[in-house]
N, CA, C and O of each residue as an XYZ file, in Angstrom:
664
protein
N    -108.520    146.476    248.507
C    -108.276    145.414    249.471
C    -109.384    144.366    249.474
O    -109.027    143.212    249.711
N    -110.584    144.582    249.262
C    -111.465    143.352    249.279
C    -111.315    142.409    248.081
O    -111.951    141.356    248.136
N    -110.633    142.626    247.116
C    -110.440    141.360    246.097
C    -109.554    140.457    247.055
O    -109.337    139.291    246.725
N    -108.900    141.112    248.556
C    -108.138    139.883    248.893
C    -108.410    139.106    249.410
O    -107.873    138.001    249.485
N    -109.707    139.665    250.105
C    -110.853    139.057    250.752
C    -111.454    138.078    250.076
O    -111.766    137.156    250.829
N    -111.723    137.916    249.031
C    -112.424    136.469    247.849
C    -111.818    135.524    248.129
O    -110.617    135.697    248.336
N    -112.167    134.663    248.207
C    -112.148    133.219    248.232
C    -111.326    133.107    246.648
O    -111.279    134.083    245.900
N    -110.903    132.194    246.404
C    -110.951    131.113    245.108
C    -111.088    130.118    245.413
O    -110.675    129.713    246.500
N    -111.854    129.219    244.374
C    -111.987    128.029    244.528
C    -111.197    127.451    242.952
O    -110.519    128.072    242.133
N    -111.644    126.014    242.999
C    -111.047    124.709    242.362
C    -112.476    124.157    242.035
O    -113.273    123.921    242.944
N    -112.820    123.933    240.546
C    -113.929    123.186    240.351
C    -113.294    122.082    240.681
O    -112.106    121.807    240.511
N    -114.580    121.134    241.410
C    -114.913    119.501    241.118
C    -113.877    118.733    240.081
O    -112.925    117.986    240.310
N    -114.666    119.406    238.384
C    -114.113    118.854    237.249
C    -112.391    119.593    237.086
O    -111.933    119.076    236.067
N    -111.499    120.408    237.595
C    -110.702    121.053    237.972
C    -109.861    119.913    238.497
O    -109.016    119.367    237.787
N    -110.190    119.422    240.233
C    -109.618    118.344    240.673
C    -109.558    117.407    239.966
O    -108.455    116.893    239.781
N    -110.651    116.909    239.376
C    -110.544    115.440    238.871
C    -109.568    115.677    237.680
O    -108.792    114.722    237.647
N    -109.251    116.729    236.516
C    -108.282    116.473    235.666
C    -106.954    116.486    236.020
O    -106.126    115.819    235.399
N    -106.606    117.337    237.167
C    -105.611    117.138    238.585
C    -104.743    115.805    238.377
O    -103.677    115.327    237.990
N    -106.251    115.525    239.033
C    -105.923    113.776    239.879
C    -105.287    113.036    238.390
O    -104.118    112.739    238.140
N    -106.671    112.851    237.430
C    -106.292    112.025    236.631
C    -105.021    112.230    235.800
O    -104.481    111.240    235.306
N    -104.328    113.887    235.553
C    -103.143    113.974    234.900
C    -102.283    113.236    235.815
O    -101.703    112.244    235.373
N    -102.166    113.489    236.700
C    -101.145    112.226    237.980
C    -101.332    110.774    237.494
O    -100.422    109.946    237.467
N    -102.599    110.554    237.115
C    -102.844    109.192    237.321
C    -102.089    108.437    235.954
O    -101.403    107.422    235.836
N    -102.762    109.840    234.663
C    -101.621    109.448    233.700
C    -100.241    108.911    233.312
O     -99.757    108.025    232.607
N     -99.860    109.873    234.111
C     -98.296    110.058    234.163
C     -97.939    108.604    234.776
O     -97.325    107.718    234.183
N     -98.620    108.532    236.519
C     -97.816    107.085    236.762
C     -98.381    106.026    235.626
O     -97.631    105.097    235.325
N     -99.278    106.093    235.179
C     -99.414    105.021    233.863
C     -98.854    104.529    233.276
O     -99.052    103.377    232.891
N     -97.425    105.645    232.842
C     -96.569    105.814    231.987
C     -95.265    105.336    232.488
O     -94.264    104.959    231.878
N     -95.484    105.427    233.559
C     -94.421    104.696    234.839
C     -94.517    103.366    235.284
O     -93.647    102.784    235.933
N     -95.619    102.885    234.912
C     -95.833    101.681    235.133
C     -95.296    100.712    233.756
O     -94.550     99.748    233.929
N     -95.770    101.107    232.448
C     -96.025    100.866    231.100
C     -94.128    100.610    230.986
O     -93.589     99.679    230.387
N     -93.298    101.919    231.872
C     -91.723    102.072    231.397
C     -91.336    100.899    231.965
O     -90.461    100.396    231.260
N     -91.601    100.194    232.974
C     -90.962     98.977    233.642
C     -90.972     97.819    232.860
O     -92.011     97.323    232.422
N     -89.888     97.385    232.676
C     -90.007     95.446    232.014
C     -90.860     94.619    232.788
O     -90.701     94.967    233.958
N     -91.798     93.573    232.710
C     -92.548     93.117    233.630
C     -91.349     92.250    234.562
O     -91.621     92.673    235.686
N     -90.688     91.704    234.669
C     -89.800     90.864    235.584
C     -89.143     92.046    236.481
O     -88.975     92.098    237.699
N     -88.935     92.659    235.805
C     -88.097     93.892    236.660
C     -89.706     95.074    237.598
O     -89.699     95.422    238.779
N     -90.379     95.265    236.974
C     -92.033     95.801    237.696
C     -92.665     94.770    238.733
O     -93.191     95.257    239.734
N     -92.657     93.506    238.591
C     -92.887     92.463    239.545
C     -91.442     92.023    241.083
O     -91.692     91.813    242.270
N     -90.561     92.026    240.643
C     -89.391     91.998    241.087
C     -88.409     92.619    241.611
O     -87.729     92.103    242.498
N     -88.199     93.767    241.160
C     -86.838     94.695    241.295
C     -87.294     95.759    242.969
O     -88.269     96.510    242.919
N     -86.653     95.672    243.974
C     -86.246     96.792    244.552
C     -85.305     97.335    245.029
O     -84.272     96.872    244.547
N     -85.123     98.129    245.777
C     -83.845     99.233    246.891
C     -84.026     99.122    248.177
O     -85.207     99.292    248.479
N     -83.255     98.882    249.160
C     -83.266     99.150    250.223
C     -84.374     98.312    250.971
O     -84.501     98.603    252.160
N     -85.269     97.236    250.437
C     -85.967     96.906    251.355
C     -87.686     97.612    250.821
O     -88.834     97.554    251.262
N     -87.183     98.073    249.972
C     -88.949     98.997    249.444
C     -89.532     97.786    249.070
O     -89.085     96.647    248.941
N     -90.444     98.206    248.951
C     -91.683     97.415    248.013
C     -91.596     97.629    246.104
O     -91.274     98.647    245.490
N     -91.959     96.446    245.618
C     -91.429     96.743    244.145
C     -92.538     97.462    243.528
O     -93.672     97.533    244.003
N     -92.126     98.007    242.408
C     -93.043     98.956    241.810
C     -94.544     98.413    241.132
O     -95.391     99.118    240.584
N     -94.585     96.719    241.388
C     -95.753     96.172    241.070
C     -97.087     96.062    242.251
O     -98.278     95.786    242.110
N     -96.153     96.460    243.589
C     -96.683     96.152    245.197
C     -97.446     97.542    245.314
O     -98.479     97.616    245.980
N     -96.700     99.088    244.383
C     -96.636    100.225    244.726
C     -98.100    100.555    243.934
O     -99.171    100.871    244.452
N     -97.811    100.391    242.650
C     -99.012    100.359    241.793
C    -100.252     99.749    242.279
O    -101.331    100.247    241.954
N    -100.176     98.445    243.222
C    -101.301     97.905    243.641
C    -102.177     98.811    244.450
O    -103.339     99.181    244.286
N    -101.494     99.000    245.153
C    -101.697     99.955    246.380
C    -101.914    101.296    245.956
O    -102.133    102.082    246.878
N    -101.909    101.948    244.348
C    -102.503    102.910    243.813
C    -104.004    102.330    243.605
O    -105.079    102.621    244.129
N    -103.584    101.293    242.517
C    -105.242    100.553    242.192
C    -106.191    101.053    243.259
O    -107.042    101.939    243.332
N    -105.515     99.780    244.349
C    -106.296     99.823    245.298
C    -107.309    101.266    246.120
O    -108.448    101.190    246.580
N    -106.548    102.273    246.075
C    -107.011    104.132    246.381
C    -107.531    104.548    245.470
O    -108.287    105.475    245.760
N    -107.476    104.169    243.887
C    -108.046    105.413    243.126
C    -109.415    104.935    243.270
O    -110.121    105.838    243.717
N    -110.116    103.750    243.039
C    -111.642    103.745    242.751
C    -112.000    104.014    244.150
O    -112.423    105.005    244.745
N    -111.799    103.219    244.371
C    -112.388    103.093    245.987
C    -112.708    104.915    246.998
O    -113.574    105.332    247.768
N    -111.280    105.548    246.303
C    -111.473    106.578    247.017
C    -112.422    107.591    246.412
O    -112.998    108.420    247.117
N    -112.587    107.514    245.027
C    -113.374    108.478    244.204
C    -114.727    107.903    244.651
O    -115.634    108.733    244.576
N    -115.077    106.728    245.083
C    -116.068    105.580    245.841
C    -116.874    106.836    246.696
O    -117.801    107.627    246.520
N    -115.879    106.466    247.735
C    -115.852    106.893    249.097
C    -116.077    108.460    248.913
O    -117.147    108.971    249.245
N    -115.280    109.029    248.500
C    -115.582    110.903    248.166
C    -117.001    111.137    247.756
O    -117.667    112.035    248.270
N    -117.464    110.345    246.844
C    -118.251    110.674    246.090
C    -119.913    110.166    246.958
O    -120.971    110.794    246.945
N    -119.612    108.870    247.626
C    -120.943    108.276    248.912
C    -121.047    108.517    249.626
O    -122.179    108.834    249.991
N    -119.780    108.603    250.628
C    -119.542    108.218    251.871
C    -119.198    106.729    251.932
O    -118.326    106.520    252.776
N    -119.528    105.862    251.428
C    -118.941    104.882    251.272
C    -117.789    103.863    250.680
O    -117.646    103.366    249.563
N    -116.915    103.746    252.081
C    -115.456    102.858    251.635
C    -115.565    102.156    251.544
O    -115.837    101.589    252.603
N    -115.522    101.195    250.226
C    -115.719     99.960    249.825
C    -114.288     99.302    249.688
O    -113.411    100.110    249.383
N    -113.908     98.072    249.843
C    -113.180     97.121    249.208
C    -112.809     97.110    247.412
O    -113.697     96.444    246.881
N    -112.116     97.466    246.680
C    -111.929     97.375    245.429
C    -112.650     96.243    244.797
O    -112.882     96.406    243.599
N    -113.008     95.269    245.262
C    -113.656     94.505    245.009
C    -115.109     94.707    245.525
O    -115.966     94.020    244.969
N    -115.235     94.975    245.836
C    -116.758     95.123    246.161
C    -117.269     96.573    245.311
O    -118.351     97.001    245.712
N    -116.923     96.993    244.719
C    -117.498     98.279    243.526
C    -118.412     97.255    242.492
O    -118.318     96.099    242.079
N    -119.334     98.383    242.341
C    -120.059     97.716    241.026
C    -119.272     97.570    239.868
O    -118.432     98.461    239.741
N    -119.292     96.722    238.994
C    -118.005     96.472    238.005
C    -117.285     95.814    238.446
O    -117.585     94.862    237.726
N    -116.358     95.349    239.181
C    -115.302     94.996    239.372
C    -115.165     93.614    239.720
O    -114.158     93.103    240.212
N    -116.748     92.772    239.299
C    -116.184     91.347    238.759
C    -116.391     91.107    237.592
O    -116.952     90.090    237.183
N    -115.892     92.167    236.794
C    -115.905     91.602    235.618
C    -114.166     92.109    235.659
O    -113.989     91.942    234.452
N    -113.028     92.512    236.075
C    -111.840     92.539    235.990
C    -111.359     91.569    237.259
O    -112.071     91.141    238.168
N    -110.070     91.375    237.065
C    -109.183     91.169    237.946
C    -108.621     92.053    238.503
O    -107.910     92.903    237.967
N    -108.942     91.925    239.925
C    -108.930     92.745    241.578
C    -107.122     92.754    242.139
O    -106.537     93.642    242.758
N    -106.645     91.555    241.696
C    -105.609     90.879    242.295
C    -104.454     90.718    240.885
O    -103.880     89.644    240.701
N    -104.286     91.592    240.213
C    -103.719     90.931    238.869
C    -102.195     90.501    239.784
O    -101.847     90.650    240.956
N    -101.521     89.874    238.496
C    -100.212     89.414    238.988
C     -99.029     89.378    237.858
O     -97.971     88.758    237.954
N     -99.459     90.185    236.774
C     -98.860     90.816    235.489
C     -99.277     92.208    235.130
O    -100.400     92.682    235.302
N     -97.987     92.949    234.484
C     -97.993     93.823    233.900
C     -99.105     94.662    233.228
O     -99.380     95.840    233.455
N     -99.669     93.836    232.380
C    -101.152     93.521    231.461
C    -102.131     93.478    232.426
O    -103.117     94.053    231.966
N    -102.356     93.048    233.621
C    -102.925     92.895    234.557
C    -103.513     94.343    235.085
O    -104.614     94.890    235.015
N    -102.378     94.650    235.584
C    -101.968     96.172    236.597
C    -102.234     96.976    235.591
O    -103.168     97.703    235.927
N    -101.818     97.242    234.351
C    -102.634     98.368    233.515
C    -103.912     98.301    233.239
O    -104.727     99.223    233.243
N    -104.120     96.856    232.927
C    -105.824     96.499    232.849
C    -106.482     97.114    234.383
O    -107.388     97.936    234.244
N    -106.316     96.969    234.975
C    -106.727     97.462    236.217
C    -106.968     98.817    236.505
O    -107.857     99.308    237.200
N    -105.940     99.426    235.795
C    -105.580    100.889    236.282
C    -106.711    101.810    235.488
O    -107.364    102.769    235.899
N    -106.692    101.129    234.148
C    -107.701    101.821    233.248
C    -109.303    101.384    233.462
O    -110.200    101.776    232.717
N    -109.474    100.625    234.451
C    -110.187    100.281    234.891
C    -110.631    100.884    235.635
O    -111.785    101.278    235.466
N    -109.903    101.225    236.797
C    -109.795    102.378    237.645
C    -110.431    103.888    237.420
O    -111.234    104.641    237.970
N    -109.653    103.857    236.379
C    -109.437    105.153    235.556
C    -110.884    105.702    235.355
O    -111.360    106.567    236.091
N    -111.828    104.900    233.865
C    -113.043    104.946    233.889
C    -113.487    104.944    234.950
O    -114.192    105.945    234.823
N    -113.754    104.435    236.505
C    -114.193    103.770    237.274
C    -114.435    105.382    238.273
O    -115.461    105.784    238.821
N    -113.328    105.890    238.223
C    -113.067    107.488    238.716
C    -113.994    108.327    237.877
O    -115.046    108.638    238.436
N    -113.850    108.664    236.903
C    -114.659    109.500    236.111
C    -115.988    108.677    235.623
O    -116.608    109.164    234.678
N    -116.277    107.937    235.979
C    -117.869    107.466    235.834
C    -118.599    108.084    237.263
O    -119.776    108.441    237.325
N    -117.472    108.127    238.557
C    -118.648    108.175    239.615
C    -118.371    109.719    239.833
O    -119.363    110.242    240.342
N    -117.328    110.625    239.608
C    -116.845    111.458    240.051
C    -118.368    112.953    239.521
O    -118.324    114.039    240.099
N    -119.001    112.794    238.913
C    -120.167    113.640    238.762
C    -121.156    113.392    240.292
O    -121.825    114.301    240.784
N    -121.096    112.438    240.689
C    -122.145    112.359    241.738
C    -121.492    113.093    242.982
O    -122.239    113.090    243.960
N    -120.054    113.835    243.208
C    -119.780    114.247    244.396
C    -120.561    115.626    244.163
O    -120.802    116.350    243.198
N    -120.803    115.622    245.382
C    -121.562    117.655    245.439
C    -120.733    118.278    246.233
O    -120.453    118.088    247.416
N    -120.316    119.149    245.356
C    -119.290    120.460    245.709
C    -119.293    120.762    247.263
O    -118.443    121.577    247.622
N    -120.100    120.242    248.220
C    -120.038    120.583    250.085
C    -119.502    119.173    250.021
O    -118.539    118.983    250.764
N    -119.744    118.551    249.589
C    -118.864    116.883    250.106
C    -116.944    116.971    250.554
O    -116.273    116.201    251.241
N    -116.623    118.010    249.952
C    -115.167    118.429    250.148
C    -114.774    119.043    251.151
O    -113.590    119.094    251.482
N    -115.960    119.732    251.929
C    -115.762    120.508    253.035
C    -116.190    119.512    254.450
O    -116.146    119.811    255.644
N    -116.681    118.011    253.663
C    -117.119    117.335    255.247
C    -116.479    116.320    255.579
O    -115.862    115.718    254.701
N    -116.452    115.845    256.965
C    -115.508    115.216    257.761
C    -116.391    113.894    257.528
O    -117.597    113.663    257.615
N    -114.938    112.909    257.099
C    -115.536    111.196    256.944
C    -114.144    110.809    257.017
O    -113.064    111.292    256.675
N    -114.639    109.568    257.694
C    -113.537    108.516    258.357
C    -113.287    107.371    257.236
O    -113.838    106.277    257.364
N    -112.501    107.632    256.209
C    -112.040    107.120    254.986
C    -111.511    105.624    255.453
O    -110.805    105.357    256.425
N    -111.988    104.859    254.606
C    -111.613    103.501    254.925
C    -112.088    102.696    256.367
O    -111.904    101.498    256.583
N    -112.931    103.948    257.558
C    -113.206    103.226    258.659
C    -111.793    103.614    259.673
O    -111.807    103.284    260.859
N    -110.768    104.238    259.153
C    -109.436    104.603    260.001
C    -109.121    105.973    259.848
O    -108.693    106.581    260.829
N    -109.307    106.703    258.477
C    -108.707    108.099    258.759
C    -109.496    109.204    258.317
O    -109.896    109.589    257.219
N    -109.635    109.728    259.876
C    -110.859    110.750    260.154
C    -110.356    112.295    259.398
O    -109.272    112.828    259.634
N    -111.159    112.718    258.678
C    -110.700    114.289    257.976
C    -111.730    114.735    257.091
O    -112.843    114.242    256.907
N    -111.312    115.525    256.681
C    -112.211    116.530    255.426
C    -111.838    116.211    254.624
O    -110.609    116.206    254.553
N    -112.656    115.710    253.437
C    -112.556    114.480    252.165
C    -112.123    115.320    250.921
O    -111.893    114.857    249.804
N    -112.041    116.754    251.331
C    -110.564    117.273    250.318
C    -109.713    116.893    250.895
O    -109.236    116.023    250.166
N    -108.759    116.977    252.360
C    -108.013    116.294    252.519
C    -108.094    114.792    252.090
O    -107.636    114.867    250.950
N    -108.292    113.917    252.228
C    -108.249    112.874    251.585
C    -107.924    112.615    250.354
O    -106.975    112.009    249.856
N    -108.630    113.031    250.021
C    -108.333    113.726    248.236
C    -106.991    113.937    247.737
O    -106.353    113.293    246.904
N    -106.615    115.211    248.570
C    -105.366    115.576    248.325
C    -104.196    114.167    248.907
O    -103.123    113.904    248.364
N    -104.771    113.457    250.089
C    -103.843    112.402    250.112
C    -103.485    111.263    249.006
O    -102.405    110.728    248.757
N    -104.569    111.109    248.523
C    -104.365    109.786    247.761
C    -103.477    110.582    246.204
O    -103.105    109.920    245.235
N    -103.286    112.344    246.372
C    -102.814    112.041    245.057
C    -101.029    112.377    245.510
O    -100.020    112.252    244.815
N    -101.164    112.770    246.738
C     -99.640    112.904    247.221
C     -98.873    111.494    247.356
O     -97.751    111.167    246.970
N     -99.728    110.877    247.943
C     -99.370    109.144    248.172
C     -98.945    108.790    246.606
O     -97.798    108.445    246.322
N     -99.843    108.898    245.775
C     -99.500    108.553    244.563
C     -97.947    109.294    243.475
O     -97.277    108.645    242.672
N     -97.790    110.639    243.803
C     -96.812    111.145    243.754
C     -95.490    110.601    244.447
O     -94.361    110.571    243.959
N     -95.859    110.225    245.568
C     -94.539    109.829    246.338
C     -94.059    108.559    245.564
O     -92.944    108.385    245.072
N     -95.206    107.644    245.555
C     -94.931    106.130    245.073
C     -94.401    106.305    243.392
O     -93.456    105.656    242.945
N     -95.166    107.258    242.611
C     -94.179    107.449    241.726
C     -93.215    107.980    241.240
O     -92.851    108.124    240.073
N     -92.606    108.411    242.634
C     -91.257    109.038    242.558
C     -90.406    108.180    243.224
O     -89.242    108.578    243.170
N     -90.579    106.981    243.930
C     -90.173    105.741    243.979
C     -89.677    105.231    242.653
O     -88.463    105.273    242.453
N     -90.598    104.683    241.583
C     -90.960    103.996    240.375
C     -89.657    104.773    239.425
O     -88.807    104.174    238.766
N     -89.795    106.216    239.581
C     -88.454    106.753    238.890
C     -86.912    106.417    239.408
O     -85.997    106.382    238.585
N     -86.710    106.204    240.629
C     -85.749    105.812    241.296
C     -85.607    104.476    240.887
O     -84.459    104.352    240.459
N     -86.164    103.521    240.822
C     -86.498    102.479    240.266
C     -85.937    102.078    238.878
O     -85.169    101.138    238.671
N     -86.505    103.053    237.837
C     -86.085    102.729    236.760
C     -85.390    103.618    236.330
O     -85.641    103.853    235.148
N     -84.276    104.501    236.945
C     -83.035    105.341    236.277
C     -82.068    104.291    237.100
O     -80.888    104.303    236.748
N     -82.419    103.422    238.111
C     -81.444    102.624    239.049
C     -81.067    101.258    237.733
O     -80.099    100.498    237.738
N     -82.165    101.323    236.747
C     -82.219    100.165    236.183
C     -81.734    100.632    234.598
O     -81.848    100.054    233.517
N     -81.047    102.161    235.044
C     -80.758    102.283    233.393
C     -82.440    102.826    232.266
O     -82.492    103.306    231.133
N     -83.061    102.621    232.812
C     -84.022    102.574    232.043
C     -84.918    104.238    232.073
O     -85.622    104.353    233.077
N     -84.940    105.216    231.305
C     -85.220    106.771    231.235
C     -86.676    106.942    231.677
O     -87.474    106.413    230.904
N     -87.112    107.445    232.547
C     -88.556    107.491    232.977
C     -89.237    108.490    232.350
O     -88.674    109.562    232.125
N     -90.678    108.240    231.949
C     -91.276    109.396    231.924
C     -90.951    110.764    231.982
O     -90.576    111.092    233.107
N     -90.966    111.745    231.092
C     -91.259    113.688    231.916
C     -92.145    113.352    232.815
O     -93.144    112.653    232.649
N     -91.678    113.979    233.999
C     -92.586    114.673    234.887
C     -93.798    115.614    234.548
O     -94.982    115.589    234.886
N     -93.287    116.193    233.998
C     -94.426    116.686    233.237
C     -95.356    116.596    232.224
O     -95.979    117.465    231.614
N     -95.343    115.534    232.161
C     -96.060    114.690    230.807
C     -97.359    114.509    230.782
O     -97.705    113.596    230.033
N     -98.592    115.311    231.596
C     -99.297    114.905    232.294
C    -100.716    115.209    231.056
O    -101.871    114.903    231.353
């Protein structure tokens, strides 16, 4: 009975290949969209899959930022990030960005220390929690939005990504 008693854990480097296989995948979801139809196309009143992606941009650095300082920065305000476009408004743009991102995550993601997951910070200045939760939000958020992006482009005829492609 005491092996049931152990803990397991999740390395650090564990999460981050996590996160980033997610991050892959919507990559690939982004890359499947025609740009007129990725800028343009929605359902019901959603937001288009170029609005959805932003609003990934916008969480991945910032939050690996924030996990990793304590500090929630503005996507624009990261070191690096005047040398890209913050605001793209093309296709080419939004991937440039993403891989931007991308590096941008795994450049800072060594500086979190393994108790940083267990402590309470008010992410962005609005949502108070334990920055594994957080964590785990930005990659559910990101899941949801790219399960939008598939709805999106089987609505458009167009075959999405495996899910599992990660």
């Amino acid at each position: 009975m005491e092996s049931l008693q152990q803990e397991t854990t999740i390395t650090l480097s564990q999460l981050l290949a996590h996160w980033q296989g997610h991050r892959s995948l919507t990559r690939k979801v982004i890359d499947a969209f025609p740009e007129d139809q990725l800028l343009s196309y929605t359902i019901g009143g959603m937001r288009t899959f170029a609005e959805l992606a932003m609003e990934l941009n916008r969480m991945g650095a910032t939050g690996a930022h924030g996990i990793a300082t304590g500090e929630w920065k503005e996507l624009h305000d990261l070191r690096g990030a005047e040398t890209i476009d913050t605001s793209p408004q093309t296709k080419a743009g939004i991937l440039n960005l993403w891989d931007w991102s991308t590096a941008y995550i795994n450049g800072i993601w060594p500086q979190v220390a393994p108790f940083r997951l267990q402590e309470i910070d008010n992410a962005y200045g609005q949502w108070e929690g334990q920055v594994w939760w957080h964590l785990c939000y930005f990659i559910d958020n990101e899941i949801h939005h790219r399960g939008q992006g598939y709805v999106y482009l089987r609505a458009l005829g167009i075959e999405p990504p495996a899910f599992w492609d990660r």
